[in-house]
N, C-alpha and C positions, 0 to 999 in steps of 0.2 A: 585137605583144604577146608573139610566142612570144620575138623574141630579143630584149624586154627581160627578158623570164621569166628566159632562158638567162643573162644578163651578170647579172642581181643572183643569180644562184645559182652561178652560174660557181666554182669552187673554189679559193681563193685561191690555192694553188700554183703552180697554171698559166695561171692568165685571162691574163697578160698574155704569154704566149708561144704560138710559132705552133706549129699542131699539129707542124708537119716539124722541129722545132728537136731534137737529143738529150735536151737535158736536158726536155723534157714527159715524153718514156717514162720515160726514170730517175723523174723525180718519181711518177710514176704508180704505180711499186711502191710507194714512199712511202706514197702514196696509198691501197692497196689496205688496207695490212696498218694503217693508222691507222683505218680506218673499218673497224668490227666486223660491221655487215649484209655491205656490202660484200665480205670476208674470208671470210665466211662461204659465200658464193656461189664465191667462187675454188677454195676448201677442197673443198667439194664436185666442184667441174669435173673440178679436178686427182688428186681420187682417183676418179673414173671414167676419167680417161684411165689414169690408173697400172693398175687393174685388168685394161685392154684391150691393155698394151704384154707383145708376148707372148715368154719365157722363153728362152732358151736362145745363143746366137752372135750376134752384133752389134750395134751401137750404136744409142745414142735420139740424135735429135737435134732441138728442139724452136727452131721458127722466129718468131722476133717475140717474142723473150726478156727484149728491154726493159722490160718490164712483168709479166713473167710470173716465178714462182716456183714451177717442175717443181722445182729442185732439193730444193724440202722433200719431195718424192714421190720424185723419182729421182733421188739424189746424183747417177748417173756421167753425168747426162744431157750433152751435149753445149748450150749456150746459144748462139744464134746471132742476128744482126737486120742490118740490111742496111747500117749505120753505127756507128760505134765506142761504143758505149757500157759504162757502168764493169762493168754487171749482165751481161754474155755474155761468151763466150769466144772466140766467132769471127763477123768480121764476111764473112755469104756473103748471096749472091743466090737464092733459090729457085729462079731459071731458071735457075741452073748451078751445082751446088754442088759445092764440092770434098771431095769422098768417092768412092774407089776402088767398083765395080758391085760390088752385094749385098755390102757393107760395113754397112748399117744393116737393124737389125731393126724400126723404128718412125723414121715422120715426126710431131711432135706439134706441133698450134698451137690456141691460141685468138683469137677475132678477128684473124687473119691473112690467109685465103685471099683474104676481099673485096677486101685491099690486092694481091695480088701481079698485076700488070700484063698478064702472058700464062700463064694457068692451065693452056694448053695444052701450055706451056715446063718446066712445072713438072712434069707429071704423068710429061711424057718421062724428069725424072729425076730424077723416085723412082722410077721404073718401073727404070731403070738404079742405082740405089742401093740400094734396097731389096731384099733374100734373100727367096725362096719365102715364103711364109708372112708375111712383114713386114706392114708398117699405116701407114696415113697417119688419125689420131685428131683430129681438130678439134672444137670448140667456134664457130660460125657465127654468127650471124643466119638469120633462116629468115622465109619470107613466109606469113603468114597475114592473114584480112582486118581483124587488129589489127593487126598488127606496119606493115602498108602504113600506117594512121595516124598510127599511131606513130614510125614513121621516117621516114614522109613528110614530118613534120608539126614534130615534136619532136626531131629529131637533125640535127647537123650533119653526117653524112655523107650522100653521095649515094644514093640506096635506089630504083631501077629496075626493075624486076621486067619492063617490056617490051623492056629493051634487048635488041637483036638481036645482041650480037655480046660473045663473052666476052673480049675486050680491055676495058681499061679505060685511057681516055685519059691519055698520061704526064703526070705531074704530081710533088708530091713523093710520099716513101714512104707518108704517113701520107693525104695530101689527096687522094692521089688513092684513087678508091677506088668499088665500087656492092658495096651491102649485101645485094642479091640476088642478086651472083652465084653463091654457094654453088647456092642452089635453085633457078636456071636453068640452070646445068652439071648438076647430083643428078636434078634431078625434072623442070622441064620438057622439057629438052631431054637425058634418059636414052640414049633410040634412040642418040643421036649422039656421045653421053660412050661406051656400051657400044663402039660401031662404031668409035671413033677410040683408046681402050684398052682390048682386050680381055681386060688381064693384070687389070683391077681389078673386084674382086665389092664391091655395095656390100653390107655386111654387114647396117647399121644404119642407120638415120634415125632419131632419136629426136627430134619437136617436144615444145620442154618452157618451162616458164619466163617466162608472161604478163605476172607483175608485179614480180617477186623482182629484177630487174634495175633493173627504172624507177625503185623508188621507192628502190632504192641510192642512185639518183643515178647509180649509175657510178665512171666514173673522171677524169670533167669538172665534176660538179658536187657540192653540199655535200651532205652524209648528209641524207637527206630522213626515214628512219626508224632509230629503235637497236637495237643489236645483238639484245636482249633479245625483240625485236617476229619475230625470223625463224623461230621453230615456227610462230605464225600463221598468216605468212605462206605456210610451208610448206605447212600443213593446206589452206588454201586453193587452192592451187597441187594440191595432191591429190585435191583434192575437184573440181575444175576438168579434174581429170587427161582423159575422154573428151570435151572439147571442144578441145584442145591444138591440132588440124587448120584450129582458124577463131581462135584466142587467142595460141599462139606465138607468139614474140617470137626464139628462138634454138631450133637443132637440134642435139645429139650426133651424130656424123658417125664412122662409122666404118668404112674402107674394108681389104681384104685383097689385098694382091699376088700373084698366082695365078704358079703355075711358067710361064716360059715354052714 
């Protein structure tokens, strides 16, 4: 039932291509900025990150840029995704990126971290990229005992919350992927994220955003509510705001790179 649901709602742009193909992420910007809930939700994200990318010597560089529009927030931002696509500037790999140590003032992504293969590869360097003071700003997934339904249930990506092991089997950039890994590196397994980089304070966890996602649609499937409908939904989402810990759907994530 769920994935006859999923294919008659499927979004015409992309039903008929495979998530790993370039041209889905290109379409997806597409995608974002044609659908006004939708848009409305990015709008938002991206000026929270922009607020938290902090002031003074080096570069933003924001990972998984395919789909994403920091530039309307941070013109000089750097756009990066791990295959050539028309919307970024550079194609790099998160587990080794080419930027000269404490070159960058900020790592920014949304719905990326899940995808990057060895998160342990990754943190070595931004650890080594990132200046005193710098940030690694993401936008997540986050498990809460909706979000487990919901992703369990309703999403084509993988969503594990008891895997034991922050690797994530190779696959393509896009398919391969578990939707809990944010909050099994962050929050379950903390002791061991502190113990294995001690350069990073997690500043922030913010679980936010039960519904305002879903009934988007996203960015795979048709606008489910109009633009017009997201105060609402908003109010709702506010009013909901002290159960966030069992309702969450996605976490604000915002981490600080401490001097060595």
């Amino acid at each position: 039932m769920v994935r006859l649901l999923n294919s008659i709602l499927a979004h015409p742009l992309t039903k008929d291509l495979g998530l790993d193909d370039p041209a889905t992420t290109e379409l997806r910007l597409n995608i974002i900025q044609a659908k006004s809930f939708l848009r409305k939700i990015y709008d938002d994200w991206y000026r929270v990150i922009q607020s938290r990318i902090p002031t003074g010597n080096g570069r933003v560089l924001e990972l998984g840029s395919g789909a994403g529009y920091l530039r309307r927030f941070v013109p000089e931002a750097i756009r990066s995704e791990v295959f050539f696509s028309r919307n970024v500037d550079l194609v790099a790999d998160a587990r080794s990126l080419p930027f000269a140590t404490r070159s960058l003032k900020s790592i920014v992504m949304t719905d990326v971290f899940h995808h990057i293969p060895d998160v342990s590869a990754f943190f070595r360097e931004a650890a080594r990229c990132l200046r005193p003071k710098g940030r690694i700003i993401m936008v997540e997934p986050w498990v809460t005992s909706w979000s487990k339904w919901v992703f369990g249930n309703l999403h084509h990506e993988p969503f594990l919350p008891t895997a034991e092991r922050w690797e994530i089997p190779s696959e393509g950039p896009l398919s391969g992927a578990n939707g809990a890994l944010p909050w099994i590196v962050l929050m379950r397994d903390r002791s061991r994220f502190h113990e294995q980089f001690p350069t990073f304070l997690i500043n922030e966890i913010r679980p936010m955003m039960p519904f305002k996602y879903l009934v988007s649609g996203g960015v795979s499937l048709r606008s489910l509510m109009p633009g017009v409908s997201y105060v609402l939904w908003e109010w709702l989402e506010h009013a909901l705001a002290p159960w966030n810990h069992k309702l969450a759907m996605f976490a604000f994530i915002d981490l600080i790179h401490l001097s060595e």
